[in-house]
N, C-alpha and C positions, 0 to 999 in steps of 0.2 A: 504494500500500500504506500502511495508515495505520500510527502509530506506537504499537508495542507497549511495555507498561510494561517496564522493567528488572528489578524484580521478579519475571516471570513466570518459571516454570518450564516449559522447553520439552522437551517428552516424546517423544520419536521411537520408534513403532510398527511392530514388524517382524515380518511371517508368510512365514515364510521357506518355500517347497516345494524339490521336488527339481532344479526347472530354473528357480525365478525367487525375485524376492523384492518383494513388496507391504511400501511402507511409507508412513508418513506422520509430519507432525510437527506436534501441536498446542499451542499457548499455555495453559498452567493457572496458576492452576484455573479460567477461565473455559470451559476445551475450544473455546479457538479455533483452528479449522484454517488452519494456515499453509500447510503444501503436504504433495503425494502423490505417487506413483511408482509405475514400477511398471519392474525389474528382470528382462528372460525373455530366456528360451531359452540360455541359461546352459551352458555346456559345447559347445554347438554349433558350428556352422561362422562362421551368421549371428545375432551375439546384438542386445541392444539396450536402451536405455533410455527411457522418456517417465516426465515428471514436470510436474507441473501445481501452477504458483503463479498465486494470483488470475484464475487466467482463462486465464492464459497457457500454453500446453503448450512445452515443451523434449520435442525426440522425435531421439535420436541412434543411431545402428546401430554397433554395432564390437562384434568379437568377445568374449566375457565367457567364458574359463576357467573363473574358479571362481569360487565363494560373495563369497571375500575380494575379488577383485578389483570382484565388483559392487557392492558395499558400500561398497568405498572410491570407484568410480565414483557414487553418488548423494549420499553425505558431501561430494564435491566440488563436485557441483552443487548442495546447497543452500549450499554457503557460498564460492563462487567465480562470480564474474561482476558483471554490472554489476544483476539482478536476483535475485541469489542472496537467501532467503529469511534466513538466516542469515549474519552476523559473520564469526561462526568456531567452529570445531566442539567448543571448550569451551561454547558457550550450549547444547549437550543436556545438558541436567540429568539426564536418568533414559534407561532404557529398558526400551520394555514387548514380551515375547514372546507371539506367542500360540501355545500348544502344544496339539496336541491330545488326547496323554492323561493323566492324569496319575493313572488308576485308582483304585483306593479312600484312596491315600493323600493324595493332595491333595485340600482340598475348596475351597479358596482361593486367593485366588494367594498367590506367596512370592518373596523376594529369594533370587536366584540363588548360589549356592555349590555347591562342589565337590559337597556329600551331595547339593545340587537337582540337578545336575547328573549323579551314580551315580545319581538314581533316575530319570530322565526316562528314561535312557539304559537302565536294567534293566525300565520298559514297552515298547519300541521293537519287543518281540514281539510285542504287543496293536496297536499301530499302525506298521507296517514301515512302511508308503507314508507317512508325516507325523511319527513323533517323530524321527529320525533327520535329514531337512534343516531340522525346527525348532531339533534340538539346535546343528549345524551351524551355524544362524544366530545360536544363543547362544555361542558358541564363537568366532567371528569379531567379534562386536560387541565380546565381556570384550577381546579383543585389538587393535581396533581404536577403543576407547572406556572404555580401563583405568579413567578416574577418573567413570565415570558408574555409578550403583547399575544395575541389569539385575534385572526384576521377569519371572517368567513366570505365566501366566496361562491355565488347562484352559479347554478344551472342555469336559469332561468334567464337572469341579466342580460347577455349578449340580444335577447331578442326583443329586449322593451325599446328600441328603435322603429320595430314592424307600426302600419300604419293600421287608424283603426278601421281601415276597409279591409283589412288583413288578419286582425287578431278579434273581430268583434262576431261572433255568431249572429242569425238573424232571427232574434228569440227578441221576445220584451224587457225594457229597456231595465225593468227595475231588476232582472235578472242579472243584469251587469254591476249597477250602481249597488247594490244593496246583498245579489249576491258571491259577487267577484266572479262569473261564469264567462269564461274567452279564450280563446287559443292564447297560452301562455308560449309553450314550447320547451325543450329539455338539452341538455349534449351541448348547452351554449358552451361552455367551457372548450372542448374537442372542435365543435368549430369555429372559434374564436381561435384557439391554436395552427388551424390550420389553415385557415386564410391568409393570417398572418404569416404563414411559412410559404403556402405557394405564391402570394406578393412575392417575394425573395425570388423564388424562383423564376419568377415570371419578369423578373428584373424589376419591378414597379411598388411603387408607393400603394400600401393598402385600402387610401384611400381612393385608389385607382383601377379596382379590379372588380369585375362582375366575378363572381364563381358560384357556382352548383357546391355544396357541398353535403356527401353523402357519407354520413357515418354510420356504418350496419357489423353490428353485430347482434347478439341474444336481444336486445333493444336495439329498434334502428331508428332515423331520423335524417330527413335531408331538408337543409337551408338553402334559402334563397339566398343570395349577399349581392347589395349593391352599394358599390361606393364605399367594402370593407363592412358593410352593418347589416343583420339581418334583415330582410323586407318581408321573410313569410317563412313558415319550417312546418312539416309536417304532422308533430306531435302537436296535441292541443291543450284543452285543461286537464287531462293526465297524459301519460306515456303511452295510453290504448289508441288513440286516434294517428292513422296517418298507412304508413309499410305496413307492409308483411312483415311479422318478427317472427322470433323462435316460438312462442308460445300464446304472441298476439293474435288477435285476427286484423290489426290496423283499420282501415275505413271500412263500417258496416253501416247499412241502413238502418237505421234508429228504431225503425217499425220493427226490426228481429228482437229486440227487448220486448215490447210489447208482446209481440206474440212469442215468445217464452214462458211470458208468466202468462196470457190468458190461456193457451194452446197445451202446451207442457206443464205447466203450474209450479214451475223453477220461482223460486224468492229468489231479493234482489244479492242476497249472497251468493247463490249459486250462479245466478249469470254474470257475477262478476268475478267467479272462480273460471270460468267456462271461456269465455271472452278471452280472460286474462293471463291463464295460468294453460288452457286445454286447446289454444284456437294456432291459428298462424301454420308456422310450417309443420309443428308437431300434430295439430288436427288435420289439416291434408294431407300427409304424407300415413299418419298412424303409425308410425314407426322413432320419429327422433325429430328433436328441434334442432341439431348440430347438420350445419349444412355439408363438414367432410363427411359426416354418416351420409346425410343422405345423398353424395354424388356418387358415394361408394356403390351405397343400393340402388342406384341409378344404374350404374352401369354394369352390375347382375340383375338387371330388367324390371325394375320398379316402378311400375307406372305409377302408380301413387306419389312417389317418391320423386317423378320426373315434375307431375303436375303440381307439386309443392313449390321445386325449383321455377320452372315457368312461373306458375306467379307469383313467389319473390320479385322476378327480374319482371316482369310484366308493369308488377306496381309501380314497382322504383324506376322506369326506363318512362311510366306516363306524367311521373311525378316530372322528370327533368326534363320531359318537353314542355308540363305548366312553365314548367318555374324559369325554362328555356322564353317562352313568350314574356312572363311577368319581369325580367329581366332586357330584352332585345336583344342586347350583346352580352356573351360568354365567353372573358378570356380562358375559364379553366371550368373543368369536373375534377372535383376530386373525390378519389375514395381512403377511405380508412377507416380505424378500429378493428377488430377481429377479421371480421369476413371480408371487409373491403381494402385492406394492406393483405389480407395470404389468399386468396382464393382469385387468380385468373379465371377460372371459368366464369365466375360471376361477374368480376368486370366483363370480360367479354360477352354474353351472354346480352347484360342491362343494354351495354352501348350498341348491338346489332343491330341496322336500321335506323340510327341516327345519323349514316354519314351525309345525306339533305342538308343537316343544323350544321354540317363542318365536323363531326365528331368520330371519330373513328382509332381502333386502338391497334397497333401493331403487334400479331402474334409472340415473337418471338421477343419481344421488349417487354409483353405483358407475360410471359412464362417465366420469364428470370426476373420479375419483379415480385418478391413472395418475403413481407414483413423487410420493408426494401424501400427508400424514398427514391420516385422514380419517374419520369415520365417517356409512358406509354402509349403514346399519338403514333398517329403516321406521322412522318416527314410533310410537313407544308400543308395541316389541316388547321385552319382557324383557330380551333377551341381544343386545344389541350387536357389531355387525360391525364393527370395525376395520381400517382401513390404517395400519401404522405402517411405515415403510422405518426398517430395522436399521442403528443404528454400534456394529457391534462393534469397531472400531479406536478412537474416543471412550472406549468401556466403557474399553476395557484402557488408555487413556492416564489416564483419571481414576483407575482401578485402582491404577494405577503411581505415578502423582501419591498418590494418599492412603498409600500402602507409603511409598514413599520420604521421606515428612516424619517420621513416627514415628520413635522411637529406636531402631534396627538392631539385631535379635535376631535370633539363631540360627535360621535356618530350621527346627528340629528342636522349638524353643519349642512349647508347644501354640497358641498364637493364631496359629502361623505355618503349620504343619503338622499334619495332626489324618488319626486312622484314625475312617473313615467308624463313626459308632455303632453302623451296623445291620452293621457286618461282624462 
């Protein structure tokens, strides 16, 4: 391990769910990764932790009660042992949350206090399943890491730009006003990284770039970006609206609820186990929500399994002709996350039949391009296909890094907190 400067400020990254806790902890401001973790199954009988410095994996099993307990089991290992990454647990400088909603009031991230704090906690209806073990996580770090600043950082944020011809459902008004109901959207983080990154690539100021960006994996989600800012994204007031996902059914007619429970007589639990947990590529296929399973079983003759993959790529290839119009010009597509950084076929697959819009990917560029930053175009096609693999744990530690050197204002500040304009 070579010798880090003393100067650096070491940012430790934590997404906390309901039975684990993914973390990391990078050197800034360079965004050197020093090591990563990963905290499951958390309340169980059989819990467990692996953490990976330099190469090395640490992977140990003992039961994990709670939040705090894991927390403090990974605090321990990176700063206990003969290759502990860390000293000792004053060198985390900051820490960065990543939360996933933070609704119209957050467009940014913000240093953590009690009002961050009452507000994360009064969205927690808009996101049961994620703000509550994010809060949770913030809650145990304040207490387990009293003298280090604690930055959280939306999902959501990136796309409180969209306008409100774009993020407003056409329901009744007090439905909005009174009950916060709008395409919010999710993965802001992932495409905020990655727009950022193919500007770079594209040689251009990101306030200069149209791009498609398509982040698919077990959750998928694709952005509109104009001018670097989201203008529209797939997911809406939850992560069920939009793609095909692993377990989603993404866009359904609203009338299949109804007839659910008038027809079937399914409660509103179960069609949102169903939808949620049963639908996507695991309910058409009947076999697996993991898209190498099913190209596997595709090609020992799966029709099921084929018809799953087709509309994946169906949905996600109509979505970017939308979003293709809603935009006019497209310097880039990009893909990433799981499926969209290792799986060629899928890119290939989405983009067949786009070369009309300019879009088209080069076989052999898109083969050798597998968890790989890449571009995949033909030579001399207009709009560029991109592989970028997403660090949305990087974002939020540079995030946190640049919050925490500024002079500490009140989260309430307008540069700190800000109500979406278009609300």
């Amino acid at each position: 391990m070579g010798r880090r400067r003393e100067t650096d400020v070491k940012v430790l990254v934590l997404n906390c769910g309901s039975s684990s806790i993914k973390y990391q902890v990078f050197g800034m401001p360079g965004a050197e990764a020093i090591a990563r973790g990963l905290v499951q199954r958390i309340g169980e009988p059989k819990g467990g932790i692996e953490q990976w410095v330099d190469g090395n994996r640490i992977d140990l099993e003992t039961k994990i009660p709670g939040h705090e307990y894991g927390l403090e089991l990974a605090i321990k290992l990176l700063t206990e042992g003969e290759n502990a990454p860390l000293a000792h647990v004053s060198e985390i400088g900051a820490v960065g949350h990543r939360v996933v909603h933070g609704g119209e009031r957050f467009t940014e991230p913000v240093l953590v206090d009690e009002e961050v704090i009452r507000a994360i906690e009064a969205h927690a209806e808009l996101a049961p399943l994620h703000n509550p073990p994010n809060l949770l996580g913030i809650r145990v770090a304040l207490k387990l890491l009293p003298e280090a600043p604690q930055v959280a950082v939306f999902d959501t944020a990136f796309h409180q730009s969209m306008p409100a011809y774009a993020y407003r459902y056409a329901i009744p008004e007090e439905l909005y006003t009174e009950g916060r109901i709008r395409r919010y959207g999710f993965h802001g983080t992932s495409h905020r990284y990655v727009a950022m990154r193919a500007a770079e690539l594209l040689g251009k100021d990101p306030s200069e770039v149209n791009l498609i960006s398509c982040h698919l994996g077990n959750g998928s989600s694709v952005t509109a970006i104009a001018e670097g800012k989201s203008v529209d994204t797939s997911m809406g007031l939850t992560p069920l609206e939009g793609l095909v996902m692993g377990t989603r059914s993404g866009d359904i007619d609203a009338g299949v609820v109804f007839h659910l429970a008038r027809v079937k007589g399914l409660s509103v639990d179960e069609i949102d186990r169903l939808l949620n947990k049963k639908s996507g590529l695991l309910g058409l296929s009947e076999a697996s929500n993991d898209v190498r399973e099913l190209l596997n079983l595709e090609a020992q003759g799966c029709e099921k399994c084929r018809l799953a993959l087709d509309a994946f790529c169906f949905r996600l290839r109509k979505y970017v002709g939308a979003y293709y119009a809603v935009l006019g010009e497209v310097h880039g597509i990009v893909f990433t996350a799981g499926i969209g950084e290792n799986s060629p076929e899928i890119r290939r697959r989405t983009c067949s039949g786009l070369e009309g819009l300019g879009i088209a990917v080069d076989p052999a560029k898109n083969q050798s391009a597998v968890g790989r930053e890449s571009d995949v175009s033909v030579d001399g096609m207009r709009t560029r296909v991109l592989v970028i693999p997403t660090k949305e744990e990087m974002l939020i530690a540079s995030d946190t890094y640049a919050l925490t050197q500024k002079p500490k204002r009140h989260p309430g500040a307008e540069d700190s907190v800000t109500a979406s304009s278009a609300a």
